[in-house]
TORKOL-4160 file (C-alpha; in steps of 0.2 Angstrom, whole numbers, padded with zeros to 4 digits, m for minus):
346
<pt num="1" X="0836" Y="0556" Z="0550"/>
<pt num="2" X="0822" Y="0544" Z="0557"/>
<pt num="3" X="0816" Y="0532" Z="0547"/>
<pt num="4" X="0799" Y="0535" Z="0538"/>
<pt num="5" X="0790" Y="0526" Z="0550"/>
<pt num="6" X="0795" Y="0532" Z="0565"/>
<pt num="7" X="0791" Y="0551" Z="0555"/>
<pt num="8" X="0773" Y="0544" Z="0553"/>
<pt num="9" X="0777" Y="0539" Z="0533"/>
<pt num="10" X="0767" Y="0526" Z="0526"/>
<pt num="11" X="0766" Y="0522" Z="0507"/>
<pt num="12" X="0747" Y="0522" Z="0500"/>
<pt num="13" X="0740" Y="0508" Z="0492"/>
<pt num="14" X="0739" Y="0511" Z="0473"/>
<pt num="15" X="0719" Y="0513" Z="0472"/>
<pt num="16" X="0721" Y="0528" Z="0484"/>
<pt num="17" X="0721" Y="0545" Z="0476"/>
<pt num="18" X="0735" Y="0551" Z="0466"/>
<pt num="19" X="0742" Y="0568" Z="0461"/>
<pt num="20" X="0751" Y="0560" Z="0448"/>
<pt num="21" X="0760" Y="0545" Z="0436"/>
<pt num="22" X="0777" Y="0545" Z="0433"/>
<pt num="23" X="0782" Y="0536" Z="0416"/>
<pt num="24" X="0796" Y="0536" Z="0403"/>
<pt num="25" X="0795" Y="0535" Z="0383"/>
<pt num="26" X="0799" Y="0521" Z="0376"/>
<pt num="27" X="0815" Y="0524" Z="0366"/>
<pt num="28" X="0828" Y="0509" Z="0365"/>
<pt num="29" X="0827" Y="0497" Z="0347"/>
<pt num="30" X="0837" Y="0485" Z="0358"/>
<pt num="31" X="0822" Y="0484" Z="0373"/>
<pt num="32" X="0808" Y="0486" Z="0357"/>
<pt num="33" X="0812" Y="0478" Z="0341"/>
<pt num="34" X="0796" Y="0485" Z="0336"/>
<pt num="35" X="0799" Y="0504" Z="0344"/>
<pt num="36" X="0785" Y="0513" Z="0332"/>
<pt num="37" X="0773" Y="0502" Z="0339"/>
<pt num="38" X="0779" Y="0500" Z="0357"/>
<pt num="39" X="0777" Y="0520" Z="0355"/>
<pt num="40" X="0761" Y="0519" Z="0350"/>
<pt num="41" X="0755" Y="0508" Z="0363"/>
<pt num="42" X="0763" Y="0518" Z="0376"/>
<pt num="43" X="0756" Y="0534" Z="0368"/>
<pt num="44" X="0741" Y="0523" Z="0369"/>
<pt num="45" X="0741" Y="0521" Z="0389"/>
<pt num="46" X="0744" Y="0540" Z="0390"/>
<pt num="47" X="0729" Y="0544" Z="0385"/>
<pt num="48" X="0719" Y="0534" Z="0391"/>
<pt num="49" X="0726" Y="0538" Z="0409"/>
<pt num="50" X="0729" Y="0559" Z="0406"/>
<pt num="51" X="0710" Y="0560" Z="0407"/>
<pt num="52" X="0711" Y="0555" Z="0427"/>
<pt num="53" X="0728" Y="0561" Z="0432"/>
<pt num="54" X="0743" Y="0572" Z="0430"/>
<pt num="55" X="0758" Y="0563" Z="0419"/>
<pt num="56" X="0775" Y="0566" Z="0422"/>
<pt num="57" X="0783" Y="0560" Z="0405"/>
<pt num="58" X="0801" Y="0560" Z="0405"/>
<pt num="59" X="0807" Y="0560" Z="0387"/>
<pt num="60" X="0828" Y="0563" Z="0383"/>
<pt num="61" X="0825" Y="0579" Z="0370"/>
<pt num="62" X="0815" Y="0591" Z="0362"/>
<pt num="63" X="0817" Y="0581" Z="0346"/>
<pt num="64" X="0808" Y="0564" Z="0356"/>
<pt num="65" X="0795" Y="0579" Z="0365"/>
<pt num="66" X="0787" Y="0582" Z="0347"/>
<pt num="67" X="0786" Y="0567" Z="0342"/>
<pt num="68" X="0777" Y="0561" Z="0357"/>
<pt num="69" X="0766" Y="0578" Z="0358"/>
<pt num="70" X="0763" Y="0573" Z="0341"/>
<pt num="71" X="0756" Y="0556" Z="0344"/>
<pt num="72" X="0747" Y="0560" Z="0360"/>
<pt num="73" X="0739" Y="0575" Z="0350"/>
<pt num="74" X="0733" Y="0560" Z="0337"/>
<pt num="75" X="0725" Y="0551" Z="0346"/>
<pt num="76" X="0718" Y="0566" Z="0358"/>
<pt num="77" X="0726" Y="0565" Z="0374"/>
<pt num="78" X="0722" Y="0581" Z="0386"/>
<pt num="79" X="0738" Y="0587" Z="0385"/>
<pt num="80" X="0736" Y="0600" Z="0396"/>
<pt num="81" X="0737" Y="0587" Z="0412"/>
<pt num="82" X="0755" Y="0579" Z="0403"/>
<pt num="83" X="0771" Y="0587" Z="0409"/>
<pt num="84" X="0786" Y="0583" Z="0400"/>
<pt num="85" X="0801" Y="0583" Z="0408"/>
<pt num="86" X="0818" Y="0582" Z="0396"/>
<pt num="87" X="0833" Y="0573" Z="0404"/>
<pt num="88" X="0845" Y="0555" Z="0400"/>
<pt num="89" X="0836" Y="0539" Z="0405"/>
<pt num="90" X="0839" Y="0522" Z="0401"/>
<pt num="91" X="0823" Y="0511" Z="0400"/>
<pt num="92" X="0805" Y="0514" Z="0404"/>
<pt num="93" X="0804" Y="0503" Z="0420"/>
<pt num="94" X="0801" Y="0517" Z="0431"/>
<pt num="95" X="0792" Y="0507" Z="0444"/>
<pt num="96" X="0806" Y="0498" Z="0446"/>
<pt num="97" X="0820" Y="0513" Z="0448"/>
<pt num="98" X="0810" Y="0528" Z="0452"/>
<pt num="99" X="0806" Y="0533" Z="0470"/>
<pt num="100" X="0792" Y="0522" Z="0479"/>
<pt num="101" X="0783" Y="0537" Z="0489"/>
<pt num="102" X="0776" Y="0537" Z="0506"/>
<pt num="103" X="0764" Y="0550" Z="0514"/>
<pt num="104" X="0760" Y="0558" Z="0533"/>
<pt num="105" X="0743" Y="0558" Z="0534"/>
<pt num="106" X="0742" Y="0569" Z="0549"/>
<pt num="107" X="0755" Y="0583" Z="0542"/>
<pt num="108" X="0749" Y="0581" Z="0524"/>
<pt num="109" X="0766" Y="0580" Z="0517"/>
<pt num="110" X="0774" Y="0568" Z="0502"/>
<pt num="111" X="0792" Y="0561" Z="0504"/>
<pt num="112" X="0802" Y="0548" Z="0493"/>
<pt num="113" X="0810" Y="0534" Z="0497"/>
<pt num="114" X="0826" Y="0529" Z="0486"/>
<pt num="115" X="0831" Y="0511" Z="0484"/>
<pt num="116" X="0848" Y="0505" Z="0475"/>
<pt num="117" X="0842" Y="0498" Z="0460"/>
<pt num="118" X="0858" Y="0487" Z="0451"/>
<pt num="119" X="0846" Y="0482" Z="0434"/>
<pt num="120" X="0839" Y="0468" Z="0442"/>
<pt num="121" X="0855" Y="0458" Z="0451"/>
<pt num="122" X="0867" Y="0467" Z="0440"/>
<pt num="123" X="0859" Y="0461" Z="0422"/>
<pt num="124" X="0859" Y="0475" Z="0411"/>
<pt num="125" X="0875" Y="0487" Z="0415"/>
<pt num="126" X="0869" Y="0500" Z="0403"/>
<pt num="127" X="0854" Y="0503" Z="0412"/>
<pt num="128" X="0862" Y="0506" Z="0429"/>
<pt num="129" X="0861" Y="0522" Z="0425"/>
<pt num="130" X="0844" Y="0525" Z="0430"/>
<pt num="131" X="0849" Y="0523" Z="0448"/>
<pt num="132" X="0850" Y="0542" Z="0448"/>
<pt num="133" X="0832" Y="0547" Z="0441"/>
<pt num="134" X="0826" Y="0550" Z="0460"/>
<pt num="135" X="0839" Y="0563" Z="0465"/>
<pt num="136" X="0835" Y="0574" Z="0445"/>
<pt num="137" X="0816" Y="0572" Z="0450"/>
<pt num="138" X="0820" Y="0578" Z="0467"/>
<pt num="139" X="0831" Y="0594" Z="0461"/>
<pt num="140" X="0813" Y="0599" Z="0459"/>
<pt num="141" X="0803" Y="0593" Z="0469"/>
<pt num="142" X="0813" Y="0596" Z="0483"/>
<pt num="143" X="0802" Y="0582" Z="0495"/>
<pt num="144" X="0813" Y="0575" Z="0511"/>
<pt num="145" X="0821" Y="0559" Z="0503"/>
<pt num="146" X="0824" Y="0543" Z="0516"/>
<pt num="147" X="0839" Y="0534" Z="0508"/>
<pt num="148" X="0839" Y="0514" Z="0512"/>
<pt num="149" X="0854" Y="0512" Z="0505"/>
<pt num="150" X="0849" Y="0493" Z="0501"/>
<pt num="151" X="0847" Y="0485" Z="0482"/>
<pt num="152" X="0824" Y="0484" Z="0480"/>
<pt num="153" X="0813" Y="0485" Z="0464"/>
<pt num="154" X="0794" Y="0495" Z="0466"/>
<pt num="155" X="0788" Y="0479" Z="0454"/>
<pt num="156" X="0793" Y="0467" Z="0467"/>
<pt num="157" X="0783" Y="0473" Z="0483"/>
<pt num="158" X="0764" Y="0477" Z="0484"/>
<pt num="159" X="0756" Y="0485" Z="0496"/>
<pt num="160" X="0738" Y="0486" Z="0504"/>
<pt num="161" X="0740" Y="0502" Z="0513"/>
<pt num="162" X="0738" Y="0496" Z="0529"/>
<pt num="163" X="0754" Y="0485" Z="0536"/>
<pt num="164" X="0753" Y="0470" Z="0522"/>
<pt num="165" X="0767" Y="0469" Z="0509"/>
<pt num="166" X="0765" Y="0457" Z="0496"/>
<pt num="167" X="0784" Y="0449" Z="0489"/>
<pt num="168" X="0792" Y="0434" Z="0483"/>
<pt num="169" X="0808" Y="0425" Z="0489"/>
<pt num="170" X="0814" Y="0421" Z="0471"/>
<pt num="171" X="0817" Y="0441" Z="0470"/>
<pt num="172" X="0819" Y="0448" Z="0489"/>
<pt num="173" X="0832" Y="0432" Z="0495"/>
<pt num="174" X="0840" Y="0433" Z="0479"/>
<pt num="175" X="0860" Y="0435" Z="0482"/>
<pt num="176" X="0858" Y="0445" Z="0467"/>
<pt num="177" X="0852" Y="0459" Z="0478"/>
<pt num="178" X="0859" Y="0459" Z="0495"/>
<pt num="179" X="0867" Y="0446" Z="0498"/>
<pt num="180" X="0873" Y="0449" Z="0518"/>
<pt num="181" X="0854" Y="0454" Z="0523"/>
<pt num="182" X="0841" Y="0440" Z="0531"/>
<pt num="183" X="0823" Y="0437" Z="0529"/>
<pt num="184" X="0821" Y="0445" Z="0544"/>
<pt num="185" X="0831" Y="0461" Z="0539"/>
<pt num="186" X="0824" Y="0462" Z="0525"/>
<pt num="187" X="0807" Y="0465" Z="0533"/>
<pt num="188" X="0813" Y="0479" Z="0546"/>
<pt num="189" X="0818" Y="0489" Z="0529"/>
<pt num="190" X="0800" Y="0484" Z="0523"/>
<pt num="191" X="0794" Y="0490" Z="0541"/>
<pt num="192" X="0804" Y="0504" Z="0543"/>
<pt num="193" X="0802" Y="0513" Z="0528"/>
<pt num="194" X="0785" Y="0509" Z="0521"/>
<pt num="195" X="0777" Y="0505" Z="0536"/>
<pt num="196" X="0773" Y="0488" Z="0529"/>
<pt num="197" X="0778" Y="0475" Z="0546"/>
<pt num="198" X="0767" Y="0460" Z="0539"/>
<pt num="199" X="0777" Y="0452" Z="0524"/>
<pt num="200" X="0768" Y="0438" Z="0514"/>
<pt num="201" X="0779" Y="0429" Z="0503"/>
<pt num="202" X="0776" Y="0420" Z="0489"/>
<pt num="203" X="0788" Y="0409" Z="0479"/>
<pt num="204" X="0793" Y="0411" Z="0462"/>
<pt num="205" X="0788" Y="0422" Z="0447"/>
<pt num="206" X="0783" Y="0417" Z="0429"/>
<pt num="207" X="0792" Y="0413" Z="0414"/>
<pt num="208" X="0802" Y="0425" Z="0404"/>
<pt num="209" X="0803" Y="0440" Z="0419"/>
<pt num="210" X="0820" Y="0443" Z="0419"/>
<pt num="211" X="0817" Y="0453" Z="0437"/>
<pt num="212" X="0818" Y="0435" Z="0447"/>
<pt num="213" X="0801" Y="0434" Z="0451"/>
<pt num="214" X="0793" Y="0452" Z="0451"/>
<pt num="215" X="0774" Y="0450" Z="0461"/>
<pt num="216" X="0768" Y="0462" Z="0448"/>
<pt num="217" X="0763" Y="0450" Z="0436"/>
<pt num="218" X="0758" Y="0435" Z="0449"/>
<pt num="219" X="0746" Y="0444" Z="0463"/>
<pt num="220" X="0739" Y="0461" Z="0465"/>
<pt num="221" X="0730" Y="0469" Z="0480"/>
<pt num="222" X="0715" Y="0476" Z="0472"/>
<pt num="223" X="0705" Y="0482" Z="0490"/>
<pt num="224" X="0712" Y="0481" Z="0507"/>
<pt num="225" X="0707" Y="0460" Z="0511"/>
<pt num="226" X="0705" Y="0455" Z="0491"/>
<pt num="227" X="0721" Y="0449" Z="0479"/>
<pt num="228" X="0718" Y="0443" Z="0462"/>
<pt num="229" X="0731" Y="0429" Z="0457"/>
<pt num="230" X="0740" Y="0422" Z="0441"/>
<pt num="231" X="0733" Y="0405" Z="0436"/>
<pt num="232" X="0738" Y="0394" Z="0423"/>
<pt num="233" X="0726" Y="0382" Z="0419"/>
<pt num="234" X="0735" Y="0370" Z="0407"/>
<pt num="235" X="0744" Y="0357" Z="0418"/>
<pt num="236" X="0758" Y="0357" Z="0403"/>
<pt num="237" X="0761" Y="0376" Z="0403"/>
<pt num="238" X="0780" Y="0382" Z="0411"/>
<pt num="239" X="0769" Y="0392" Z="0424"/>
<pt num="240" X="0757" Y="0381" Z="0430"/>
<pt num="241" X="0766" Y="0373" Z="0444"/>
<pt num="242" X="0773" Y="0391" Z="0453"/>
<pt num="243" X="0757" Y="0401" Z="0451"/>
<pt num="244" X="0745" Y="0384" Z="0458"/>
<pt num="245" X="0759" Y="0385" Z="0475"/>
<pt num="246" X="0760" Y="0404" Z="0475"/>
<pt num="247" X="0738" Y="0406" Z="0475"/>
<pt num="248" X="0739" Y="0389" Z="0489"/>
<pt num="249" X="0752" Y="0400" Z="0501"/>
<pt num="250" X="0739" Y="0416" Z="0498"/>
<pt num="251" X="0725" Y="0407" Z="0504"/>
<pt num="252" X="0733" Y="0400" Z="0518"/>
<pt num="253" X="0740" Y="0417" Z="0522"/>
<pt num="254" X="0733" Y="0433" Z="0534"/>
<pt num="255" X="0732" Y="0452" Z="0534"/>
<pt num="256" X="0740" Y="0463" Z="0547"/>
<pt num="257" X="0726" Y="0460" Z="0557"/>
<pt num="258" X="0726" Y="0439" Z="0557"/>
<pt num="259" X="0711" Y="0442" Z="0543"/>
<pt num="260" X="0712" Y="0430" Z="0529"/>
<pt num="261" X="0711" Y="0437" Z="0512"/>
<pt num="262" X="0698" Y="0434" Z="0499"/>
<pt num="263" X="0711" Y="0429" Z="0486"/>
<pt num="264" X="0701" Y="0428" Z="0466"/>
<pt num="265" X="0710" Y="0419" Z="0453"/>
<pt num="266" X="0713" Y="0428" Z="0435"/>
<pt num="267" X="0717" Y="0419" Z="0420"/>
<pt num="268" X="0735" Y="0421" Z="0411"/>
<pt num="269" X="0737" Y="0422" Z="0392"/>
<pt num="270" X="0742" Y="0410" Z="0379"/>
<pt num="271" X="0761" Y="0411" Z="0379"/>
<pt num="272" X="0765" Y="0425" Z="0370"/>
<pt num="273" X="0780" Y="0423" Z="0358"/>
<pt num="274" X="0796" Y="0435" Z="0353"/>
<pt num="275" X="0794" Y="0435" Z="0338"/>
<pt num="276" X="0814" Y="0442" Z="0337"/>
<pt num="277" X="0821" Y="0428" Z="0348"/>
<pt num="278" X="0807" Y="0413" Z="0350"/>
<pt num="279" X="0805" Y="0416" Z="0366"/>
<pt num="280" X="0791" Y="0417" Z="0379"/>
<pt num="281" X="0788" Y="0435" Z="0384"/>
<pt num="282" X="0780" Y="0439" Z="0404"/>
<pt num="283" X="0763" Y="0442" Z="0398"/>
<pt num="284" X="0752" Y="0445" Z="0412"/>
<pt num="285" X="0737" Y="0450" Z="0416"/>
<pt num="286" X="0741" Y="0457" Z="0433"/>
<pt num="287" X="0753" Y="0468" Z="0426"/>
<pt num="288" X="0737" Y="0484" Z="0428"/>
<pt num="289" X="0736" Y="0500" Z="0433"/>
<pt num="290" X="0727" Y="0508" Z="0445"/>
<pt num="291" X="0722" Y="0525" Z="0441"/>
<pt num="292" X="0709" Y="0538" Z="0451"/>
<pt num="293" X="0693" Y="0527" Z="0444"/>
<pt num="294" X="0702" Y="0519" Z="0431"/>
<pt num="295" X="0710" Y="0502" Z="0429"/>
<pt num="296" X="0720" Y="0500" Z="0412"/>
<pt num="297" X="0724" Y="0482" Z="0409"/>
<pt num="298" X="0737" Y="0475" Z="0397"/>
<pt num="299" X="0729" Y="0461" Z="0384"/>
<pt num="300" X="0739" Y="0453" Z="0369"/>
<pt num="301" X="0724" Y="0450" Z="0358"/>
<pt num="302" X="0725" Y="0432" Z="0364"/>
<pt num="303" X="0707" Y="0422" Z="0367"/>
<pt num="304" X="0710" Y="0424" Z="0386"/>
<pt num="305" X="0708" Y="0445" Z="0385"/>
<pt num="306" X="0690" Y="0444" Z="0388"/>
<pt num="307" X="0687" Y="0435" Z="0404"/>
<pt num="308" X="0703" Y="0443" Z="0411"/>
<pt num="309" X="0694" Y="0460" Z="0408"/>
<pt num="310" X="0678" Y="0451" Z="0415"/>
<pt num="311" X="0685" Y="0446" Z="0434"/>
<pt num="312" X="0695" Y="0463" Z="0436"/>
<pt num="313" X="0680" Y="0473" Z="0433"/>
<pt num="314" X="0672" Y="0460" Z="0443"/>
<pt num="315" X="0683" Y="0468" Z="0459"/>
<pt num="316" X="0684" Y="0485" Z="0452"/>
<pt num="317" X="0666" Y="0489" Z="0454"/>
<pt num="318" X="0669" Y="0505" Z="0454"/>
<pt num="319" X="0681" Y="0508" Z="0442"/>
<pt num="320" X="0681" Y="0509" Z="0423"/>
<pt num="321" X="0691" Y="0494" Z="0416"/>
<pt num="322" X="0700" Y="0496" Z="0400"/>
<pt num="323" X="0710" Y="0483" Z="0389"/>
<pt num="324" X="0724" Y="0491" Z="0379"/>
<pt num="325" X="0735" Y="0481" Z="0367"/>
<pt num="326" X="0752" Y="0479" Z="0377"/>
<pt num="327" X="0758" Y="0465" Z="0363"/>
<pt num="328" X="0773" Y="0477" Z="0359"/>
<pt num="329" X="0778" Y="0483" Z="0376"/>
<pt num="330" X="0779" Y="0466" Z="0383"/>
<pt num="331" X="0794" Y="0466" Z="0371"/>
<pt num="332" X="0804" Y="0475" Z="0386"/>
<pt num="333" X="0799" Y="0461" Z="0398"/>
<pt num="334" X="0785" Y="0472" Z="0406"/>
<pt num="335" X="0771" Y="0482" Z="0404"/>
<pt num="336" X="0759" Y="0493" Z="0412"/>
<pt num="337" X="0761" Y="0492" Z="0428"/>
<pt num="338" X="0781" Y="0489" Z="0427"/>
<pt num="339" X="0782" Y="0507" Z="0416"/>
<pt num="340" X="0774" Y="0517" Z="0426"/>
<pt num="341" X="0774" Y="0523" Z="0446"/>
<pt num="342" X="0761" Y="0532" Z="0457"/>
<pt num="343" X="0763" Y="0549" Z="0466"/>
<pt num="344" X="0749" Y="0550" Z="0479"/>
<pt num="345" X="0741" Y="0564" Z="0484"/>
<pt num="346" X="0742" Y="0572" Z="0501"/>
């Protein structure tokens, strides 16, 4: 089989239009020491996002699919554009071990490509299991799948739809993943199967992400030319330092086209604190989702919410900005934009 370039493939940027979001329910007391709450939160985003586009929510029962009908009904979701679909999952990081899709925009037709995902360099053994959610999603949908065969996260690449890939070396070079590939081979796969040949890399990621530096929560395409970037302001903080170099190395760096980008800082939270172990959890900001005219933003009701919903509606112009309460999710190391994964329409 060709590779999806070479079959005219491309994957969209996340602002073009979508069919559909793919999430999971939140189920695990291990990943959510507060579930009922995580639930709600996630319940939460659902509806907020169900009035702009399908949701594919896999839940593991018909016991879990009341109980979440029951929620989303509470809080007045339109159910009739959720479609839940019952099988065994692991975690809720389905950006990170779902398909990323790509799209032909001259034959109209969707197709998935599948990357190994090994629980972030082999962390979490329990959740290798997930590796397998593309090929039961595909037992329906039937799509043509393009199989790298190489170890990569969605949460750690991001895309402006036109030949630029956003990554990090903490996370791509990490021996964790694949250990006997290059730089350079690296970007062929990044090349060849999203059609993504200009790779800008950043350094490392922020504290507590356990996903070696996913760019999800440091810097996020928000039109084709224009990034928003993590940055910390306190000179003290843990993440000051990596997010000052990473925002320096966007400035300095070009499109596809040897444009530079118009790169807008946004703030990060006040640490926010496990309150089960007394650690830092990956709060950020730049963890969003775009949906079709909707951006939904995680805040942790810390003083910094405010202006961070400020500069993104500052760049989403024409998008409704909304700021749910993501204090409980954050609790898996992730949050809106880790949970959940975009199916474009064709």
């Amino acid at each position: 089989m060709s590779t999806p370039k070479e079959a005219g493939f491309r994957m969209p940027a996340e602002w073009e239009k979508h069919s559909a979001i793919w999430l999971s329910f939140p189920h695990d007391n291990e990943s959510f020491p507060h579930l009922a709450e995580a639930q709600k939160a996630h319940a939460d985003f659902i509806r907020a996002i169900s009035d702009y586009e399908t949701v594919e929510l896999q839940v593991l029962d018909e016991t879990m699919k009341a109980h979440v009908t029951s929620l989303l009904t509470e809080r007045g979701a339109n159910l009739e554009n959720i479609r839940f679909h019952v099988r065994e999952y692991a975690d809720i990081w389905f950006r990170d071990y779902g398909p990323l899709f790509v799209v032909n925009d001259k034959t109209k037709e969707l197709a998935m490509t599948k990357w190994i995902f090994n629980a972030w360099g082999g962390k979490y053994d329990a959740l290798l299991h997930d590796n397998g959610i593309p090929y039961e999603m595909n037992k329906g949908m039937k799509l043509d799948m393009f199989e790298t065969g190489i170890v990569m996260e969605g949460g750690s690449l991001e895309l402006n739809g036109k030949g630029t890939v956003l990554t990090t070396t903490q996370c791509l070079l990490n021996k964790n993943r694949n250990p006997k590939l290059t730089k350079e081979e690296i970007e062929k796969y990044l090349d060849d199967y999203l059609s993504a040949p200009n790779v800008v890399w950043l350094t490392e990621g922020i504290e507590g992400d356990d996903t070696d530096g996913h760019i999800d929560d440091i810097a996020r395409f928000v039109n084709e030319t224009t990034i928003v970037c993590a940055l910390e302001k306190n000179e003290n903080d843990g993440n000051y330092k990596a997010l000052r170099e990473n925002f320096e190395l966007l400035r300095d760096a070009k499109d596809q086209d040897g444009n530079p980008f118009t790169v807008v800082p946004l703030p990060m939270p006040s640490p926010v604190i496990s309150t089960v172990s007394g650690k830092r959890l990956p709060a950020s900001y730049a963890n969003f989702y775009i949906g079709n005219g909707v951006v939904i933003v995680p805040i942790f009701a810390v003083p910094e919410d405010a202006e961070a919903l400020k500069v993104l509606q500052s760049v989403f112009p024409n998008h409704k900005v909304i700021g749910l309460n993501a204090q409980f999710i954050v609790y898996g190391f992730g949050t809106f934009h880790c949970m959940s994964q975009q199916q474009p329409a064709v």
